[in-house]
VMD Tcl script that builds the backbone (N, CA, C; Angstrom):
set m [mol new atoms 393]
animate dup $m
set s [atomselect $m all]
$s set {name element resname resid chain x y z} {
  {N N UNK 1 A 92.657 -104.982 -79.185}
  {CA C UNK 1 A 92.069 -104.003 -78.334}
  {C C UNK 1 A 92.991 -102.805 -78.171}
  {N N UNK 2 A 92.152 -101.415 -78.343}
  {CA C UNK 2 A 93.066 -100.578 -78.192}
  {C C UNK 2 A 92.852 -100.132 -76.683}
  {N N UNK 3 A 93.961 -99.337 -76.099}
  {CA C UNK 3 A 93.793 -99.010 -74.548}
  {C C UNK 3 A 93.998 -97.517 -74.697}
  {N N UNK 4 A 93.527 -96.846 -74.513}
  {CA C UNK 4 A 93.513 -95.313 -74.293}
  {C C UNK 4 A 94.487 -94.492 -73.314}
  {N N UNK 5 A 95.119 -94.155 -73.834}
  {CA C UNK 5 A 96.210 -93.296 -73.165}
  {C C UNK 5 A 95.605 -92.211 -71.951}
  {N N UNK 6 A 96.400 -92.197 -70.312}
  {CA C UNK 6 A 95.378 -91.434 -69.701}
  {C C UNK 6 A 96.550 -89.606 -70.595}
  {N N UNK 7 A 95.032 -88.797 -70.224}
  {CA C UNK 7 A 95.873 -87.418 -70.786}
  {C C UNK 7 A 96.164 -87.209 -69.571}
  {N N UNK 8 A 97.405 -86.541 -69.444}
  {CA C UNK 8 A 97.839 -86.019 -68.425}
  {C C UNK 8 A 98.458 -84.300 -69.180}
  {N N UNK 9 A 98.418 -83.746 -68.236}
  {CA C UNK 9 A 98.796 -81.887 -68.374}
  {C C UNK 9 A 100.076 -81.663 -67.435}
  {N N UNK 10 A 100.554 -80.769 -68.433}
  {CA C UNK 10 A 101.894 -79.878 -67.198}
  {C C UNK 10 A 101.351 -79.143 -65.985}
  {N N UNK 11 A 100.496 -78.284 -66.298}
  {CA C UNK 11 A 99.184 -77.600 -65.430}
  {C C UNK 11 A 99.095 -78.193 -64.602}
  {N N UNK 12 A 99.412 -77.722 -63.203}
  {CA C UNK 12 A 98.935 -78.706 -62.362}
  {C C UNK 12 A 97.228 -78.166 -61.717}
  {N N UNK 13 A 96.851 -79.185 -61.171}
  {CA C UNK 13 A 95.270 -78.560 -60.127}
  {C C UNK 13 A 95.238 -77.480 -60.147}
  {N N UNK 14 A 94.503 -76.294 -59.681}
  {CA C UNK 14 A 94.048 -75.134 -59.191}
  {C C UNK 14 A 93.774 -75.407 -57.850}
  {N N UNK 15 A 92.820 -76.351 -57.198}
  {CA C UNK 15 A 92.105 -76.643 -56.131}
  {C C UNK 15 A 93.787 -76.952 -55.376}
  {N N UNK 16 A 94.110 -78.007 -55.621}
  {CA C UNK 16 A 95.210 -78.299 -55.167}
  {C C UNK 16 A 95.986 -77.196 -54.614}
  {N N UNK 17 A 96.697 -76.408 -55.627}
  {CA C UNK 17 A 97.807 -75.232 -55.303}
  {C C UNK 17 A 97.134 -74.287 -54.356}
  {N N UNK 18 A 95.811 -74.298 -54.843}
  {CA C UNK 18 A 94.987 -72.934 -53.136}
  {C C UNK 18 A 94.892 -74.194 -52.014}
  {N N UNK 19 A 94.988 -75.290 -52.157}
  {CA C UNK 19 A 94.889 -76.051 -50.633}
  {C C UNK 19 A 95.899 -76.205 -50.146}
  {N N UNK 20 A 97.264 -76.210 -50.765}
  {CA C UNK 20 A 98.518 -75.543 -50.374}
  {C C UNK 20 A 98.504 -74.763 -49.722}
  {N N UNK 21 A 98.097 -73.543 -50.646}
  {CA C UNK 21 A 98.305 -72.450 -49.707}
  {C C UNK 21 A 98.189 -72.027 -48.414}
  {N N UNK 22 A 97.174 -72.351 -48.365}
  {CA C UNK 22 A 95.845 -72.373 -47.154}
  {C C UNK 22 A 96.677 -73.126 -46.115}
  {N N UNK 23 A 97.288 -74.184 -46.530}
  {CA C UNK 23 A 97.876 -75.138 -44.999}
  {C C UNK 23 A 99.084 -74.608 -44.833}
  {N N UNK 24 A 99.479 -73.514 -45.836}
  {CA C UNK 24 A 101.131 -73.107 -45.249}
  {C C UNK 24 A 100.862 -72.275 -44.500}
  {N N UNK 25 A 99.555 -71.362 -45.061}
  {CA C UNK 25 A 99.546 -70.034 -44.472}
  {C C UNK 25 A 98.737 -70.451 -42.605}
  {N N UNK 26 A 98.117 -71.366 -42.579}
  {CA C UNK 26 A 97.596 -71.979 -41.780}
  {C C UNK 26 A 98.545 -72.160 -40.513}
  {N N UNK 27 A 99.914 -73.311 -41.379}
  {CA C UNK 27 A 100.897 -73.662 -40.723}
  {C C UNK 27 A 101.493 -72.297 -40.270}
  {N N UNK 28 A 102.018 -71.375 -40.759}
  {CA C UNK 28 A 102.874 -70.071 -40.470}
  {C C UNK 28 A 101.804 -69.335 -39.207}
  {N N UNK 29 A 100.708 -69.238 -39.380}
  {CA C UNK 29 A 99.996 -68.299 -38.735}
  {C C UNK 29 A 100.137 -69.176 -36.997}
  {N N UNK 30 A 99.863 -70.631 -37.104}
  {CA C UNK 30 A 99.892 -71.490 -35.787}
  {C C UNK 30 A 101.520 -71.333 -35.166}
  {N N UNK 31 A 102.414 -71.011 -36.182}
  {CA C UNK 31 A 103.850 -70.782 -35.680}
  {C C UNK 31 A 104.272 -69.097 -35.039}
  {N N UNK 32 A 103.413 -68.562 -35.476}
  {CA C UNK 32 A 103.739 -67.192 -35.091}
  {C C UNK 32 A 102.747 -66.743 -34.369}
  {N N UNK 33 A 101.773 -67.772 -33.797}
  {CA C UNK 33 A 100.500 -66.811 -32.648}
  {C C UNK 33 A 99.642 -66.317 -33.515}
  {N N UNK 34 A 99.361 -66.753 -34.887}
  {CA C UNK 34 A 97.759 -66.083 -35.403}
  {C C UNK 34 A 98.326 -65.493 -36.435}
  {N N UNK 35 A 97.092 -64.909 -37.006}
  {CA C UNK 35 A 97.641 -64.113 -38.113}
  {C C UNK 35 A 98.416 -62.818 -37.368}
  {N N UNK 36 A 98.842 -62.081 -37.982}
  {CA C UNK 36 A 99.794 -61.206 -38.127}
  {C C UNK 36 A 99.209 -59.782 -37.534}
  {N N UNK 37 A 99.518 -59.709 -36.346}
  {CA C UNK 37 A 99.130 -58.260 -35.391}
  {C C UNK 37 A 99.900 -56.998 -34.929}
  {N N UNK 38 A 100.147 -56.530 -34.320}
  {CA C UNK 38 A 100.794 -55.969 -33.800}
  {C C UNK 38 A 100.275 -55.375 -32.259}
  {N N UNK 39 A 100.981 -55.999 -31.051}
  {CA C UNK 39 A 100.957 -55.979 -30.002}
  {C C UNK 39 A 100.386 -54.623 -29.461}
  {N N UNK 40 A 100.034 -54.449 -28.538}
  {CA C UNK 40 A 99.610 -53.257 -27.589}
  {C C UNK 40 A 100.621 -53.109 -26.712}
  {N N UNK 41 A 101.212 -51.456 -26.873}
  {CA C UNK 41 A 102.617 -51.461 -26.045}
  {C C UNK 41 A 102.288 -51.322 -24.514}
  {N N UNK 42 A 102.970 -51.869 -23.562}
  {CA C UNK 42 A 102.540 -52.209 -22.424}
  {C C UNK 42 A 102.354 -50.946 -21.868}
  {N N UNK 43 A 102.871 -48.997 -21.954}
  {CA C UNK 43 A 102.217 -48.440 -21.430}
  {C C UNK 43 A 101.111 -47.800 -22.221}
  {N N UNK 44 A 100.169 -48.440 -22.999}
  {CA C UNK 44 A 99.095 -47.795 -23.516}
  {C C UNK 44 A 97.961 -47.896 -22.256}
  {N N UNK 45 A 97.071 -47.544 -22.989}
  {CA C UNK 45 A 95.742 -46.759 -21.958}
  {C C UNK 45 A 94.960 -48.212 -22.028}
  {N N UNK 46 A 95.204 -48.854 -23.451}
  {CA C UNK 46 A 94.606 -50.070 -23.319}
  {C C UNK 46 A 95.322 -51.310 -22.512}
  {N N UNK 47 A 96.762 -51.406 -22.176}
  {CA C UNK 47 A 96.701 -52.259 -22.051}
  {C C UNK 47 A 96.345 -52.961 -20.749}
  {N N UNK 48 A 95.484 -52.576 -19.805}
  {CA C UNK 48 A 94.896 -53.476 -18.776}
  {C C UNK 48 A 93.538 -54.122 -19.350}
  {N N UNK 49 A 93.437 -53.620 -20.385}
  {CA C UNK 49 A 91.972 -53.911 -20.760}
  {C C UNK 49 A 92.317 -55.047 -21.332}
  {N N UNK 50 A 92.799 -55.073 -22.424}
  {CA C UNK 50 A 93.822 -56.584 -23.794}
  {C C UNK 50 A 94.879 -57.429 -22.916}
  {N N UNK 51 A 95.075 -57.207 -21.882}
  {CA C UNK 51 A 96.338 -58.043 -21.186}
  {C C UNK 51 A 97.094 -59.017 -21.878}
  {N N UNK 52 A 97.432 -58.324 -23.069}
  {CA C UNK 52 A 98.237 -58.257 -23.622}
  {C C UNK 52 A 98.158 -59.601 -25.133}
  {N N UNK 53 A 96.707 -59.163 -25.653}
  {CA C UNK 53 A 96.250 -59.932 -26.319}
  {C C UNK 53 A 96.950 -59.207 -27.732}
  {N N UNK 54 A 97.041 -59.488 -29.034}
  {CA C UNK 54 A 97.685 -58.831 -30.029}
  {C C UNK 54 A 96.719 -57.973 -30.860}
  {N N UNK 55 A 96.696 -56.526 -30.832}
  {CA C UNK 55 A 95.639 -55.674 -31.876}
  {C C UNK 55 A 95.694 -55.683 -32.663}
  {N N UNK 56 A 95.082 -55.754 -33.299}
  {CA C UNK 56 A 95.328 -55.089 -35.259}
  {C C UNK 56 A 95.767 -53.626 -35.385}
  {N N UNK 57 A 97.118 -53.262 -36.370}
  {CA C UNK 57 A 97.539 -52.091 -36.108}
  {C C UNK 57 A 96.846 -51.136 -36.782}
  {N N UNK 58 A 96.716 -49.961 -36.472}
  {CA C UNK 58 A 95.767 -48.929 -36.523}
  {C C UNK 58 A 97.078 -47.823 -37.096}
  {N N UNK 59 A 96.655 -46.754 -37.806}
  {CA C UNK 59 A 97.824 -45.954 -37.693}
  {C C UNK 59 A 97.638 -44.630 -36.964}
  {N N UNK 60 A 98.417 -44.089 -37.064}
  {CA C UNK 60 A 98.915 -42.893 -36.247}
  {C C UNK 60 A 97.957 -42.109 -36.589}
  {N N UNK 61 A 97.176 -41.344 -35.072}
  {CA C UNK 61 A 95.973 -40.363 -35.527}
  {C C UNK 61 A 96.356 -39.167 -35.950}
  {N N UNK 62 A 95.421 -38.652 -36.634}
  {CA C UNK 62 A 95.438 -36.929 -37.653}
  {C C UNK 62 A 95.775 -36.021 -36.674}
  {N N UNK 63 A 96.873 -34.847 -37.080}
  {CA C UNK 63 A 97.054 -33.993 -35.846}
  {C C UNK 63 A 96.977 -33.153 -36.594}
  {N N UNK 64 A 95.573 -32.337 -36.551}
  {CA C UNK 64 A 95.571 -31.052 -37.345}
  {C C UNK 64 A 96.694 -29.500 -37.223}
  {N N UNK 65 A 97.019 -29.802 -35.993}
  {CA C UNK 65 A 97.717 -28.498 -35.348}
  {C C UNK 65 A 99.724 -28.598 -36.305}
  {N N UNK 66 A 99.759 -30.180 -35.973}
  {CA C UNK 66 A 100.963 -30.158 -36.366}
  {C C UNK 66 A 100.867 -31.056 -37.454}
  {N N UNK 67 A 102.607 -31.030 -38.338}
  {CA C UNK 67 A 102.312 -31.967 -39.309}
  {C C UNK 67 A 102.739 -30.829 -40.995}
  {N N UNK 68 A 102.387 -31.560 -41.993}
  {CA C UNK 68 A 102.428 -30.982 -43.130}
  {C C UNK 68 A 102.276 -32.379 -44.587}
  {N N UNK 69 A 101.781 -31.819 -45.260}
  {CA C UNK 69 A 101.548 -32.603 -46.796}
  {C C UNK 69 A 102.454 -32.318 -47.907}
  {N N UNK 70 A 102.650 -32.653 -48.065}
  {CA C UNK 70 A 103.687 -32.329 -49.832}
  {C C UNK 70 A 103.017 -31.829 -51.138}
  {N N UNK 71 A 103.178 -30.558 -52.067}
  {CA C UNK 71 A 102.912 -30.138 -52.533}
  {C C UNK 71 A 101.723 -30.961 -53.662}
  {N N UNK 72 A 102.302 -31.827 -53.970}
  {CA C UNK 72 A 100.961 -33.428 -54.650}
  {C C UNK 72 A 100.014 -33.112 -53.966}
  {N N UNK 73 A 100.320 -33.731 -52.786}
  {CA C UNK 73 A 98.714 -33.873 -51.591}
  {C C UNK 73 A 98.186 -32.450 -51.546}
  {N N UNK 74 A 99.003 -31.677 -51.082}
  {CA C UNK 74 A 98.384 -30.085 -51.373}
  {C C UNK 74 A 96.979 -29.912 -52.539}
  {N N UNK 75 A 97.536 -30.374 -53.334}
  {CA C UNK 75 A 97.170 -29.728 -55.055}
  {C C UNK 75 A 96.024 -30.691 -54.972}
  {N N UNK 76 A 95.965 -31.781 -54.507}
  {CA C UNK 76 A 94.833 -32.919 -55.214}
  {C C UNK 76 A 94.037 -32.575 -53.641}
  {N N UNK 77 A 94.207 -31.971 -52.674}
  {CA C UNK 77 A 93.119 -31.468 -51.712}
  {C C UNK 77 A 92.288 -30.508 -52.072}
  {N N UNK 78 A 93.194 -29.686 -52.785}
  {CA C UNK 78 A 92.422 -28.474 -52.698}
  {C C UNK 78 A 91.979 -28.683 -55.026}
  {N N UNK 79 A 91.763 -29.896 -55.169}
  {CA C UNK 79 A 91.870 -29.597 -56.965}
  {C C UNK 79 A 92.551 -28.770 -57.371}
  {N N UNK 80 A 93.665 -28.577 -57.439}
  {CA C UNK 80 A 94.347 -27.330 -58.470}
  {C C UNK 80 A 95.052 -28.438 -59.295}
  {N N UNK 81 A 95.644 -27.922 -60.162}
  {CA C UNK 81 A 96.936 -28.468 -60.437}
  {C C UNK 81 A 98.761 -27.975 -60.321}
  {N N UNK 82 A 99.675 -28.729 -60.381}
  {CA C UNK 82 A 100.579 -28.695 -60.092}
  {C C UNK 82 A 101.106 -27.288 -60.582}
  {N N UNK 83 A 100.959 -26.891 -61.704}
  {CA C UNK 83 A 100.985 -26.134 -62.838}
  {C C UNK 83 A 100.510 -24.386 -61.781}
  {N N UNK 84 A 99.275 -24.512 -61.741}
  {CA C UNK 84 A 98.607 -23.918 -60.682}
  {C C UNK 84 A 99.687 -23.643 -59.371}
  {N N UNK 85 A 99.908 -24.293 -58.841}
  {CA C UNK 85 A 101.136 -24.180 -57.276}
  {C C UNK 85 A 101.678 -23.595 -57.712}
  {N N UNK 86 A 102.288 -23.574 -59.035}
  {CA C UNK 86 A 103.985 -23.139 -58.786}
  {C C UNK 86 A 103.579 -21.104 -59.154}
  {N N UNK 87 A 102.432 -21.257 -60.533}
  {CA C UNK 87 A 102.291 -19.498 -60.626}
  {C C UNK 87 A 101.741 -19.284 -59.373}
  {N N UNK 88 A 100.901 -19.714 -58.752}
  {CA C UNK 88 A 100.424 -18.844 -57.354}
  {C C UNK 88 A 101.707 -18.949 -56.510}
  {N N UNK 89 A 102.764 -19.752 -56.430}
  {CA C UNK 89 A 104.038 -19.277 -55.796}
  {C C UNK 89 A 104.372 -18.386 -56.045}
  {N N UNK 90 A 104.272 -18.083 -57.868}
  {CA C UNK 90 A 105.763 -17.440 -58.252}
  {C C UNK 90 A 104.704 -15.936 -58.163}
  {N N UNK 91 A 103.502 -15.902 -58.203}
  {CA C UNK 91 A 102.654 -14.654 -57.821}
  {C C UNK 91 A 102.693 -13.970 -56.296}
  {N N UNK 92 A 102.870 -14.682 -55.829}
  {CA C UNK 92 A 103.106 -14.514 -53.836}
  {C C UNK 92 A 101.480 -15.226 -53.253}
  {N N UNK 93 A 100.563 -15.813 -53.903}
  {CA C UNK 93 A 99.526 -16.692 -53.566}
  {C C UNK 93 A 99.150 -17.549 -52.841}
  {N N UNK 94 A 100.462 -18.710 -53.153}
  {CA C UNK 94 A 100.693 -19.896 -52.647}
  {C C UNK 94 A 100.423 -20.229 -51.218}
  {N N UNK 95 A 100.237 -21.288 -50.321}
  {CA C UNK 95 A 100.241 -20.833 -49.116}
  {C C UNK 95 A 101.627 -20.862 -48.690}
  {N N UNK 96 A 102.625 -20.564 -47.423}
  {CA C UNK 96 A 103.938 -21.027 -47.688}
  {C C UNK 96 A 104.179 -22.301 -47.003}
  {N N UNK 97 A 105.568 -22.232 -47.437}
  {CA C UNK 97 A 105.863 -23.574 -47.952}
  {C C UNK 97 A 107.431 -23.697 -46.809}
  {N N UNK 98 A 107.440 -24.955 -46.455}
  {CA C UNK 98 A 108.415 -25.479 -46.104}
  {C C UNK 98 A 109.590 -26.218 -46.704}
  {N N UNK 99 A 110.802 -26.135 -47.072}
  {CA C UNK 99 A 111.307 -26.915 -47.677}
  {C C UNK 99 A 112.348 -27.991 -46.871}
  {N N UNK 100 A 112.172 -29.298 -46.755}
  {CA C UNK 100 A 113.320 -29.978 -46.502}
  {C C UNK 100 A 114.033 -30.554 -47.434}
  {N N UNK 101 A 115.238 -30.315 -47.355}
  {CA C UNK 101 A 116.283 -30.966 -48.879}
  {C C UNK 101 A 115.549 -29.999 -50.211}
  {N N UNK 102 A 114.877 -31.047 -50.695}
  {CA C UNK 102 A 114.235 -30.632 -52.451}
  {C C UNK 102 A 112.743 -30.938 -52.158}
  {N N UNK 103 A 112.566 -31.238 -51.140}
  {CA C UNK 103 A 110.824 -31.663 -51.216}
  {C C UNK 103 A 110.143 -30.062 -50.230}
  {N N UNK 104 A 109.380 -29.938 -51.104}
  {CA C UNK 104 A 108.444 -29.109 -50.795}
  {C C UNK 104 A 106.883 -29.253 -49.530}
  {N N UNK 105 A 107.259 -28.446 -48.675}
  {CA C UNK 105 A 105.623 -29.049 -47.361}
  {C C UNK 105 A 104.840 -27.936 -47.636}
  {N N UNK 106 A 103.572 -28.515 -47.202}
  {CA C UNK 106 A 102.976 -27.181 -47.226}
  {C C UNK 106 A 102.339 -27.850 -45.580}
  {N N UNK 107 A 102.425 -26.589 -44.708}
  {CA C UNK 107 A 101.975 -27.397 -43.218}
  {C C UNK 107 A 100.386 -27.398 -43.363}
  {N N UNK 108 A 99.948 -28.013 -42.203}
  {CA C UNK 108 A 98.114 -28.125 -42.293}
  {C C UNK 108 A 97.635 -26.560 -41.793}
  {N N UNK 109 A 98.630 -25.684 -40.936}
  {CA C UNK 109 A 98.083 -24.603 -40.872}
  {C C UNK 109 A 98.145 -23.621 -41.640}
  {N N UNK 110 A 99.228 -23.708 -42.513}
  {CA C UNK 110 A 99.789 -22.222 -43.884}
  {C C UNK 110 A 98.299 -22.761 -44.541}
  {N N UNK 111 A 98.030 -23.976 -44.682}
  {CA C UNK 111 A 96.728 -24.432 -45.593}
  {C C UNK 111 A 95.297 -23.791 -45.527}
  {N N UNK 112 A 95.717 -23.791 -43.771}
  {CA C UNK 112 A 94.012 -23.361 -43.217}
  {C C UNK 112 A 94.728 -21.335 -43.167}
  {N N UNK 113 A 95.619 -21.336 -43.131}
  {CA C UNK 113 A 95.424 -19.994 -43.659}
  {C C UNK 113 A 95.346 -18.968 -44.967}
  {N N UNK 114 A 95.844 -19.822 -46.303}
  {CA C UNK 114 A 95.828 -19.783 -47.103}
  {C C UNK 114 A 94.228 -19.717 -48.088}
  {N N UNK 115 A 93.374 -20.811 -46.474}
  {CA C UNK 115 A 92.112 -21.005 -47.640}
  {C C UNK 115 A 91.749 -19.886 -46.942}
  {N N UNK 116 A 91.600 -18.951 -45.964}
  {CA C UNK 116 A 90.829 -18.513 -45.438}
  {C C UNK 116 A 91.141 -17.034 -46.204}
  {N N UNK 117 A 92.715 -16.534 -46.620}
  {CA C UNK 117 A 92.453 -15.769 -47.308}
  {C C UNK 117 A 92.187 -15.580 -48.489}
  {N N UNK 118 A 92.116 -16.591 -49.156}
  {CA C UNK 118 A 90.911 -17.080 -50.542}
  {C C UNK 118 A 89.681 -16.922 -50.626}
  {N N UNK 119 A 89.014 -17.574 -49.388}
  {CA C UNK 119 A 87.947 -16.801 -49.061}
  {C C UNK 119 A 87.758 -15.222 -49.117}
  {N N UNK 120 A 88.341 -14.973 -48.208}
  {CA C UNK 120 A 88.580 -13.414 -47.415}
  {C C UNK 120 A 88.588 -12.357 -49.536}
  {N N UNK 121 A 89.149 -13.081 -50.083}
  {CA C UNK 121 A 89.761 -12.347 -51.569}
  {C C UNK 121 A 88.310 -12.770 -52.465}
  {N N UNK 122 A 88.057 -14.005 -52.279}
  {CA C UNK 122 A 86.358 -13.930 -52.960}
  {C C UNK 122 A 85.278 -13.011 -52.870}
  {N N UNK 123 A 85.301 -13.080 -51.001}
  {CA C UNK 123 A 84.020 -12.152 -50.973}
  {C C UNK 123 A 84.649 -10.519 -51.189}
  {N N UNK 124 A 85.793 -10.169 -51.273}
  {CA C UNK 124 A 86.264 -8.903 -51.525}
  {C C UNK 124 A 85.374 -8.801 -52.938}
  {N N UNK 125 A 86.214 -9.700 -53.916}
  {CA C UNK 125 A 85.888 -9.089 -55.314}
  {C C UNK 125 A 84.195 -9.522 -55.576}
  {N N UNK 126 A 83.400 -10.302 -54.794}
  {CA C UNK 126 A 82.087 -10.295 -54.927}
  {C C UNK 126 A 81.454 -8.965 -54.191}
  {N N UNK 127 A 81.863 -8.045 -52.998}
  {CA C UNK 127 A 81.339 -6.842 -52.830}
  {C C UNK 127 A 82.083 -6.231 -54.069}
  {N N UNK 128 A 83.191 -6.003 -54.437}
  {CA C UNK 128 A 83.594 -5.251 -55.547}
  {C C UNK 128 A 81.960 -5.155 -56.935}
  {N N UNK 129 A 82.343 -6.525 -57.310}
  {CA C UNK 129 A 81.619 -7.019 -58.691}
  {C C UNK 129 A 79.996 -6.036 -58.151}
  {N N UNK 130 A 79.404 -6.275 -57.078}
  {CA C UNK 130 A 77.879 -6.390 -56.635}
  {C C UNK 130 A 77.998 -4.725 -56.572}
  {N N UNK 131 A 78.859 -4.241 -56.234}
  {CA C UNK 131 A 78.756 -2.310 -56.241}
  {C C UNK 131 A 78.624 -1.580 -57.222}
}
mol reanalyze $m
mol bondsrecalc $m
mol representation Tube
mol addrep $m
């Protein structure tokens, strides 16, 4: 009689290694208060409301007034390209620019003034063109 060898693999389970997972991440989350939050600081506006339950973190809201983007973000807001920034710099175009160290800002307001005299230079040369 022959007896058949069981096959066995290096491979271990799939099912197995995600049911691992699941009980570590399980285990870690019951050791640290839940999954992973970030608290409500005790003088927020919320915290009488959450008494001091853990939020999910949110980030920091848009402040149009203040602030600034880096010449990248600039260029891919407004579609230009990089190429584009630097001749409308080196033309006097550009909107201006802030520099800290080597990195280049452009603030959110040089932006909103920049488009407006883009505008302002469109409809010029469209009364021009239309006369």
């Amino acid at each position: 009689m022959k007896t058949q060898a069981k096959a066995t693999s290096n491979v271990p389970d799939p099912s197995r290694a995600i049911a691992a997972a699941d009980k570590a991440t399980g285990a870690a989350e019951k050791a640290h208060g839940g999954p992973r939050t970030k608290a409500t600081p005790p003088n927020s506006k919320d915290a009488g409301t959450t008494a001091g339950v853990p939020q999910p973190w949110t980030p920091p809201k848009f402040d149009p007034e203040h602030g600034a983007m880096t010449q990248v973000e600039f260029c891919a807001r407004y579609h230009i390209d990089r190429c584009t920034f630097y001749l409308m710099r080196k033309r006097g175009d550009a909107p201006d620019v802030v520099m800290i160290g080597r990195k280049v800002l452009v603030t959110y307001k040089a932006a909103r003034e920049w488009e407006r005299r883009m505008e302002e230079r469109a409809r010029e040369e469209a009364a021009t063109n239309a006369a």
